[in-house]
Structures are given as structure tokens and as C-alpha cells.
C-alpha positions in Angstrom: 0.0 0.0 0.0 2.8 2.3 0.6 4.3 1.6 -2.7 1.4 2.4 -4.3 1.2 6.2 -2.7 4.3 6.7 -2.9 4.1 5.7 -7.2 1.0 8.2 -7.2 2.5 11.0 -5.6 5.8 10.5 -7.8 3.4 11.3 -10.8 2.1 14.3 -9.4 4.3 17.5 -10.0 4.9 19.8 -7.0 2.6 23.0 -8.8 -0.6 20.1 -9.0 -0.1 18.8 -5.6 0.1 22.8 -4.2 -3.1 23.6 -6.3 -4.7 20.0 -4.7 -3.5 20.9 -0.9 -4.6 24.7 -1.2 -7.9 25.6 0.5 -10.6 26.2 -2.2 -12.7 29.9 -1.7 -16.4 29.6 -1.8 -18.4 32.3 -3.6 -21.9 32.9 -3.6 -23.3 35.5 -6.6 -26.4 36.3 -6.4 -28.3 37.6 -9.6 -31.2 39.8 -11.0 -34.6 41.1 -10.6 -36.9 40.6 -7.8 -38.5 37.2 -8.6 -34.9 36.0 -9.1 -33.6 36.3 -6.0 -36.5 35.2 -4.2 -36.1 31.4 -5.9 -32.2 31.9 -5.3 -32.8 32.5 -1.6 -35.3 29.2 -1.4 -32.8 27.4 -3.4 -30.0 28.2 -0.8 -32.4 27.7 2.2 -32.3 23.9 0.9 -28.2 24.0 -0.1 -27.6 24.7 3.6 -30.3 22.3 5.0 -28.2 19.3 3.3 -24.9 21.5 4.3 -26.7 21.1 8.0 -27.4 17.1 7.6 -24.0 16.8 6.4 -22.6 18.2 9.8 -24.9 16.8 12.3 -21.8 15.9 14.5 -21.3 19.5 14.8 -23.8 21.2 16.6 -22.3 24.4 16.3 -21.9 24.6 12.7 -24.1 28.1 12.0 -26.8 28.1 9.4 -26.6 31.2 7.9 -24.8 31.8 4.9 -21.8 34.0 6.0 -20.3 31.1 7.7 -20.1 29.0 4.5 -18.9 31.1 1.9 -15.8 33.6 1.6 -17.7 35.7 -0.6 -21.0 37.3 -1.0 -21.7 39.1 -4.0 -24.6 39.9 -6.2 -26.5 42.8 -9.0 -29.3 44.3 -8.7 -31.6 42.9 -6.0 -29.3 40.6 -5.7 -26.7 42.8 -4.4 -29.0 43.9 -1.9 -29.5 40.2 -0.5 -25.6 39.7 -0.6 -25.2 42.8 2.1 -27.9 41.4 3.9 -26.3 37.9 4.1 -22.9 38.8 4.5 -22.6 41.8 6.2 -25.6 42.1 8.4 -25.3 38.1 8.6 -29.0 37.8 8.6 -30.2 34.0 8.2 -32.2 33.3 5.1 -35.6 33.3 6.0 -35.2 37.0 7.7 -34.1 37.9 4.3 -37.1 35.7 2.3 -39.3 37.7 5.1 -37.6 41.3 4.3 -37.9 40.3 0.6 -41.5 39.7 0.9 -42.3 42.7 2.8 -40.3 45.8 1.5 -38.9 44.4 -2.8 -42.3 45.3 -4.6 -42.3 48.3 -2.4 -39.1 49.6 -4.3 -39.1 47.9 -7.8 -40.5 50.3 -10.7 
């Protein structure tokens, strides 16, 4: 067995195995008009659900989106759901519930 790593890693050239060993960033762009962003924030709802089942071990892994991605970015109404995520670390259903409330309010 130790052979047989030791004949994989030999194949492997130092720039692929520093690409393999360096921590990956997670981004999250979110994108568009109001109705967009809306199915964008149910879709991540049910992203971090199986992120949450994944990690039942670990009670204290947080739910809200900050915690799982590096960076939050977005257009549009979208932008406006990345601040709320990322910076005011809101959870998803407070911004589904702000959505809800205050988008048609502000959208010609």
C-alpha cells in the first residue's frame, strides 16, 4: 500500500499537488430582478439544510450563509440580498421575510 502512494504521488508535479492541498474559496453570486432572487434564496435555504445534515456531528456549525462562503456578491436585487447575508449576517428566512415585505415596495 505504501508503494502504491508513494508511485502516485511520484506522478504528481509539485505545482498540481500545491493547487490539490490549497484551501478552495467559496463564492456565492447572487443575480437579478426581484422574482430572481427570491427562488435563489429558497434554493440556498435547501443547499444549507443538506450543508446542516451533512454536519450533524457539529452542533455548532451556524446556518446562515456568512459562515459558509468567503464571498458574497450579487447585481441588482441581488446585491442587496448579498449585504444582507454577508454583512448584516442575517439568516435566510429573515431575508425571504424582508424580501416579501419591502422588494415590490421599491421595484418600478
Amino acid at each position: 500500500m505504501t508503494s502504491t502512494i508513494r508511485r502516485i504521488d511520484s506522478r504528481v508535479s509539485s505545482t498540481e499537488m500545491s493547487v490539490m492541498l490549497t484551501p478552495s474559496i467559496r463564492v456565492l453570486s447572487l443575480d437579478g430582478g426581484s422574482a430572481r432572487c427570491l427562488s435563489a434564496l429558497v434554493i440556498l435555504e435547501e443547499l444549507i439544510q443538506h450543508i446542516k445534515w451533512d454536519h450533524q456531528e457539529h452542533p455548532l456549525v451556524d446556518s446562515r450563509p456568512y459562515y459558509h462562503f468567503d464571498l458574497i456578491c450579487g447585481t441588482e436585487w441581488g446585491a442587496i440580498i448579498a449585504l444582507m447575508l454577508g454583512r448584516l449576517r442575517m439568516t435566510i428566512n429573515e431575508c425571504i421575510l424582508w424580501f416579501q415585505q419591502n422588494a415590490f415596495r421599491y421595484t418600478p
